[in-house]
N, C-alpha and C positions, 0 to 999 in steps of 0.2 A: 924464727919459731921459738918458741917459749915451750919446755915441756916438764908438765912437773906430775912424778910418779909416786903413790904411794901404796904399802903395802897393806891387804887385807887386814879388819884389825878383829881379831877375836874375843878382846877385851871384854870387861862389863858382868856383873853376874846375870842377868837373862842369856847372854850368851853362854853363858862355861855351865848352864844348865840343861843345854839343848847336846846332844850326840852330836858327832862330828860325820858329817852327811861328805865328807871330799868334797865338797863345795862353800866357794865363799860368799855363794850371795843367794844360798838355799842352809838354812840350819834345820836340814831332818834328816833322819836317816836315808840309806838307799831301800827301795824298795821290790820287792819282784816284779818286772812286768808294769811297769809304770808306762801308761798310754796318751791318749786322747784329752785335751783339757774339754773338761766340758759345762763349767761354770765359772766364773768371777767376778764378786758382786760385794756389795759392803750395803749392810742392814747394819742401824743402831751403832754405827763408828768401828764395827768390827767387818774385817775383810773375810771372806767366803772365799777355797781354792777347792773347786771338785774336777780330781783326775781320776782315768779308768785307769783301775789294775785288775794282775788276772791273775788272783791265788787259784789253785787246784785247777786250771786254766778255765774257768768262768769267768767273767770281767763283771765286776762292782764297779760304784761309781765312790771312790776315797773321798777325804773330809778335814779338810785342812783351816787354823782362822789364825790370826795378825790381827793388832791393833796398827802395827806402822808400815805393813808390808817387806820387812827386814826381818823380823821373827815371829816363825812360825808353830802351832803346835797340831798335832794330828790326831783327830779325833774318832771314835767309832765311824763306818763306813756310809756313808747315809743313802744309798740302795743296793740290795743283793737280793740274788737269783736264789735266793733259797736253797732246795733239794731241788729246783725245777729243771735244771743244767743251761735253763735260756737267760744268757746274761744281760746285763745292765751296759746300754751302747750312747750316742750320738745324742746329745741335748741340750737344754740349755735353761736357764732361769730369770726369770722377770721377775721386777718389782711391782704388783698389782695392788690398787684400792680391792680391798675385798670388806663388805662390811662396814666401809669407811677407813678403814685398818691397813695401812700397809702393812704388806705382807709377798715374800718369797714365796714364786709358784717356780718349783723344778719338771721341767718334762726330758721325757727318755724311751727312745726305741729301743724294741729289745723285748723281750717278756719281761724280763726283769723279776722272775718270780712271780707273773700273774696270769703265765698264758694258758688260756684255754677258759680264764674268768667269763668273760660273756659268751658262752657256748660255742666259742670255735667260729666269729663271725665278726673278726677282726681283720679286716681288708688292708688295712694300712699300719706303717710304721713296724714292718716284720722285718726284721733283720735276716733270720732265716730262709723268708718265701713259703713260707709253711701255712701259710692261711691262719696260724692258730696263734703269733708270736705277739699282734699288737704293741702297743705302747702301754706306757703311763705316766701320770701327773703325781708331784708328791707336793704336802706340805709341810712346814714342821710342824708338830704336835705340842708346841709350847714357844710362844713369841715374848716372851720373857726372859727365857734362856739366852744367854746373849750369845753362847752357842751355836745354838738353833742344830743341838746335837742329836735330836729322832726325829724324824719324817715319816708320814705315814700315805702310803699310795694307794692308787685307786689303777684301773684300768682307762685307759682310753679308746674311745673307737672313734674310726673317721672312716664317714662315707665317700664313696664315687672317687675312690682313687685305687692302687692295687700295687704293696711293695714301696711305698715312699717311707723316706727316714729323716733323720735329723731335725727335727722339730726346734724354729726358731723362736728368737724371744718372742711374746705378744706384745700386740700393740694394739691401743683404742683408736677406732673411725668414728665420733658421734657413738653411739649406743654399742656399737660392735666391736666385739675381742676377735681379731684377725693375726695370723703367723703364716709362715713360708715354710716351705716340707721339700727336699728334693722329691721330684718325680720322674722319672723317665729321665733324659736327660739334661732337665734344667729344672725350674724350682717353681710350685705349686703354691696358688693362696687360700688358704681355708679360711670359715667365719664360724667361731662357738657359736652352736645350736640355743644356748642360751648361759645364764653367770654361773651356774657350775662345773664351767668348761671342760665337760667328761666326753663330748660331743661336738666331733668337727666336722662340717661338709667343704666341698671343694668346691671352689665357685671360679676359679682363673685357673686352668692347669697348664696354663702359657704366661705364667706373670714374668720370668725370668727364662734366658735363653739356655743359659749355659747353667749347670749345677753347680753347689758349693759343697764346700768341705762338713757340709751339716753342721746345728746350732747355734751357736750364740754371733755368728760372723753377718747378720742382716743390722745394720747401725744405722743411726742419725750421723751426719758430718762429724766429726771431732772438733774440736775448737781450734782455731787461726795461731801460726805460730806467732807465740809472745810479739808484742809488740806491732803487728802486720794486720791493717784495718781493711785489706784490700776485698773482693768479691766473693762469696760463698754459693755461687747458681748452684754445684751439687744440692741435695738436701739429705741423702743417704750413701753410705758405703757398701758394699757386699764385699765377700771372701769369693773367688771366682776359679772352677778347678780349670777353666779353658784350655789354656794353650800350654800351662806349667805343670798338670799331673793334679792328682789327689791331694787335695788338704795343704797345698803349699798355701805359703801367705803372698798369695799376688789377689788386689782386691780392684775392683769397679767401682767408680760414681756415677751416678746416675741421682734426675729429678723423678720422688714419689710424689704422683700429683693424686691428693686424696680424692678429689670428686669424679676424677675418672678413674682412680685407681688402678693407673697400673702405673710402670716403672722407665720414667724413658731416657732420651739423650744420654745413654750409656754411655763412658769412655773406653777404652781398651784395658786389658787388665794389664797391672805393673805388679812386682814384685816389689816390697817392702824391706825384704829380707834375701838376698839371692842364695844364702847358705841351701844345697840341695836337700841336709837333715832335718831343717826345718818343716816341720809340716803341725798339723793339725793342732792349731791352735784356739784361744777364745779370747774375745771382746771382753770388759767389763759391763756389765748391764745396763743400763739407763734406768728411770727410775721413773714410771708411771703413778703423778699424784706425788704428795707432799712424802718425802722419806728425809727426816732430820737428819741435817749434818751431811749428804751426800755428798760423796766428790764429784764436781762436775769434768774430770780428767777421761780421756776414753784411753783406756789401758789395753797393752797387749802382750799379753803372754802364750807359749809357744813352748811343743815336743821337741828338744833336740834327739832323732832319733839315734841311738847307734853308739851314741857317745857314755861313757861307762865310767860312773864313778869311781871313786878312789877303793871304797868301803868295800866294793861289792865284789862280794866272796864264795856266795853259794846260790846265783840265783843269776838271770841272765834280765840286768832292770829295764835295758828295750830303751833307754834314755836318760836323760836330764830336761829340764824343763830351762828354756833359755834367762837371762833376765827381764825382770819386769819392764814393759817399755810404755811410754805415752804417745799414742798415735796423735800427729796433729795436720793441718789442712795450711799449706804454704799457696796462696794465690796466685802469688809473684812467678811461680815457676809453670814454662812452656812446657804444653799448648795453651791449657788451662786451668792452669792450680795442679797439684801435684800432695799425697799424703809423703809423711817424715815421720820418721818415730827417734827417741831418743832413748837412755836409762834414764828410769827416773829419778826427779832429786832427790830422794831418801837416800840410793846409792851412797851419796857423801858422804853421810853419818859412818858409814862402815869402814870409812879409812883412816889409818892407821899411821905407823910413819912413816918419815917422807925417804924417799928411799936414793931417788937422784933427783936432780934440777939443774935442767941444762936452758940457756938464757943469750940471745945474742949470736947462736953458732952461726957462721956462716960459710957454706960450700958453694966452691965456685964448679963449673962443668967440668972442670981437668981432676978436681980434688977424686983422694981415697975415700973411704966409709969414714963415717962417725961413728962412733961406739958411744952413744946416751947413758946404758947402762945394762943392767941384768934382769934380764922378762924374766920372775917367779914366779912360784907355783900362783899365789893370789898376788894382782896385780891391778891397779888404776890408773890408765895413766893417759894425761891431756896434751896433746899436742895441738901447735899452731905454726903454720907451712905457710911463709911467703915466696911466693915468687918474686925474683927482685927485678929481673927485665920481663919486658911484652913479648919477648919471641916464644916462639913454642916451647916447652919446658917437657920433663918427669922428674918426678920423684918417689924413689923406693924405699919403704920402711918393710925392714925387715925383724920378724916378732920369734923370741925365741931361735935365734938362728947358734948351732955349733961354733962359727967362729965368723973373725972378719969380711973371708971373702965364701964362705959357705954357706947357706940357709934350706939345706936338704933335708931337716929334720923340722922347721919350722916354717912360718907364716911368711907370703912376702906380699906384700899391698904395694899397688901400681898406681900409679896416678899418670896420666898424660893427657895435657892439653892437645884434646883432636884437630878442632876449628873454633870458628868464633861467628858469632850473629848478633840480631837487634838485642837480644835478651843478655848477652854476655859470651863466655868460653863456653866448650862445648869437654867436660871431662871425661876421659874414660878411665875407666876403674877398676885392675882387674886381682883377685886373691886367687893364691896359689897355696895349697896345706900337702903334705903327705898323700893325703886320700881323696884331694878335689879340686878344681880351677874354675873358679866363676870369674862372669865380667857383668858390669852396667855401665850406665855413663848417668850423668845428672850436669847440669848447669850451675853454672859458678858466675853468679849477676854482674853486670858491667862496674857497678858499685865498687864490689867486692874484692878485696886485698888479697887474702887471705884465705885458709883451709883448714878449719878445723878438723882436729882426728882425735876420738878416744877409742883404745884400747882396756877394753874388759879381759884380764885374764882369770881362769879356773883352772882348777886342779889339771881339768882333761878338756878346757876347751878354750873358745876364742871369740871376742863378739868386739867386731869392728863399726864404727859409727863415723862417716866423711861425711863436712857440707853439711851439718846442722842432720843429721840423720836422712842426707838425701841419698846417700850411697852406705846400705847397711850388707853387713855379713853374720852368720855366725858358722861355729863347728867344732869341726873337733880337733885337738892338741897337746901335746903331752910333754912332760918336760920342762928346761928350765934352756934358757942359753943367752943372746944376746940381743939387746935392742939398737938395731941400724938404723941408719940414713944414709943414702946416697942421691945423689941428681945427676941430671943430661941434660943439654941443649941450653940450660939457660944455670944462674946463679937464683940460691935458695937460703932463703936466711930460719934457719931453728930456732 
């Protein structure tokens, strides 16, 4: 195993410009009541972050932009409920040809400050249940502004549906602007009444079985991990509340076949992330029609609920936001292709110096711990895990652990080779923190040597990444203390 750890770096004047947010890979303040992500989008080279908060407890829709995705600044709110008390909820934003023009179209359930606009005969997208709450669509009021800092809304109504929300991005069939809305218990597809899409009908209220965590989580495949040419049969992702609860990130593939329009050969839903505080996250947009410079990356960012900044002093902020990751589409891996997310590479740019480098360690099954080094507050750190015989093996890294032979205060990551099949080892995988015990398992290909692990540390939390982002966690963590290695059953080289 080869592991080389470096410290967050804060350097740089863009940085020592920005407030010190207790986080090392978020440069903003904490903020009250920070919720739901419910946009993530990049117009004109600059990146778009819209999360709900909830001053005076109404939920707005915040307003955040990046040129590199590493810093950020925070700009006026771009939807609020006014004096109306009916806030701004569940949405999401496309890139639409409008006029020929690209152009950001944001939608949002919730009154959001316009309910009761069309006389009280707004059936769908009520958060309330009130008959009276509707939606609406916003755009910005100047696409020049590289900003894109005022928006200005309209109401929406949608017919032959009663209480659906989260309105997903749009997308074009031939002539028709078409979205997914949960309904009932699973998710609905509407067609704009015509181009000024103020006007939705319901035409499938059975397009999807199960409901999603509303908005922006209805996607085209991601792109094939680097290098890997193999089979793409998905053609779409979904975010799926199934079997794992609200808003978590476990998502479905499935073929959308346009001509028959609907959604099929569904897979089961996986979790991407088994962290339990993860929830309620968003997709980066897709970009309908020509949008210069788009990244063609599908990004995923994510609530870490629960977990409390450093900063926060007078307000209770309901999370942090995980780090930025890139979802991609691994073929290779059984049944049939399998989604990975990783941090992204901009990550690197943010580190600092090197803090240890450990090279060559090797434990044999009788050995003590290895002591790598000191898990701090901001930390990077890359690790590679051989197994050195074929017999069944573990290995435990222990994250921020009190001392050599304790880790009751910190992280411990499991690894054990279960079984083995046509495809390879069969790994199970399980984290232990303070406040949680999650397991997965993922395959580890017949190819394959080795185990990559990186360790994302924060001020107050934890974001673990095994097997190319086949086994992810995040959470929460506090503290400082030591970074372990141990193994069983077999000899493991670090």
């Amino acid at each position: 195993i080869v592991s080389l750890a470096h410290a967050g770096d804060r350097s740089g004047t863009r940085l020592q410009r920005q407030p010190l947010s207790g986080s090392a890979y978020w440069h903003l303040p904490a903020r009250c009541m920070a919720g739901d992500v419910n946009a993530l989008f990049q117009f004109r080279g600059v990146r778009h972050l819209m999360q709900q908060w909830g001053p005076n407890a109404v939920t707005c829709v915040g307003h955040a932009v990046s040129t590199d995705l590493l810093h950020w600044t925070r700009l006026p709110d771009a939807l609020t409920p006014g004096t109306s008390g009916q806030g701004c909820f569940d949405g999401s934003v496309t890139i639409l040809q409008r006029k020929g023009v690209p152009t950001p179209v944001m939608m949002s359930d919730g009154g959001c400050g316009l309910a009761n606009a069309s006389g009280g005969n707004l059936p769908c997208m009520e958060f309330y249940g009130d008959g009276l709450t509707g939606g609406v669509i916003a755009f910005p009021e100047n696409l020049s502004d590289p900003h894109l800092s005022a928006w200005t809304k309209e109401p929406l109504i949608f017919h032959g549906c009663n209480g659906s929300g989260g309105p997903s991005p749009i997308w074009q069939n031939g002539d028709a602007y078409e979205l997914i809305a949960i309904h009932n218990e699973g998710e609905a597809r509407f067609v704009a009444t015509d181009e000024s899409l103020l006007q939705w009908r319901m035409v499938d209220p059975n397009f999807i079985a199960v409901r999603g965590g509303g908005g922006g989580l209805w996607h085209e495949l991601p792109q094939n991990v680097p290098g890997i040419s193999g089979p793409r049969w998905p053609t779409h992702i979904f975010q799926s509340n199934a079997m794992f609860g609200d808003g978590v990130s476990a998502f479905v593939m499935g073929i959308y076949d346009k001509q028959t329009e609907r959604f099929m050969n569904v897979s089961d839903a996986r979790l991407v992330d088994v962290g339990t505080t993860v929830r309620y996250g968003e997709l980066s947009a897709a970009s309908v029609g020509d949008n210069v410079g788009h990244d063609p990356r599908t990004l995923h960012v994510s609530w870490l609920t629960g977990v409390q900044p450093k900063d926060a002093k007078d307000c209770d902020t309901g999370g942090l936001l995980t780090s930025f990751r890139e979802l991609q589409f691994d073929p290779r891996l059984p049944p049939s292709g399998a989604l990975v997310e990783l941090p992204i590479a901009e990550y690197e740019l943010l580190r600092g110096s090197l803090l240890f480098n450990v090279s060559g360690e090797k434990l044999d099954r009788e050995a003590s711990s290895l002591v790598m080094g000191t898990a701090g507050i901001a930390m990077d750190t890359e690790l590679e895990v051989s197994p050195i015989a074929s017999a069944s093996w573990a290995c435990e890294i222990g994250v921020r652990c009190e001392s050599r032979a304790a880790c009751n205060r910190g992280a411990r990551l499991t690894l054990t080779r279960s079984d083995s099949s046509e495809h390879g080892q069969t790994v199970a995988m399980s984290v232990q923190t303070p406040t949680e015990a999650q397991r997965t398992s993922f395959t580890l290909l017949a190819h394959e040597t080795a185990l990559g692990l990186r360790i994302m540390l924060d001020v107050t939390s934890v974001e673990l990444f095994v097997a190319g982002g086949r086994g992810v966690f995040s959470g929460a963590l506090n503290g400082t203390g030591l970074l372990i290695a141990n193994c069983s059953g077999s000899d493991l080289e670090i």
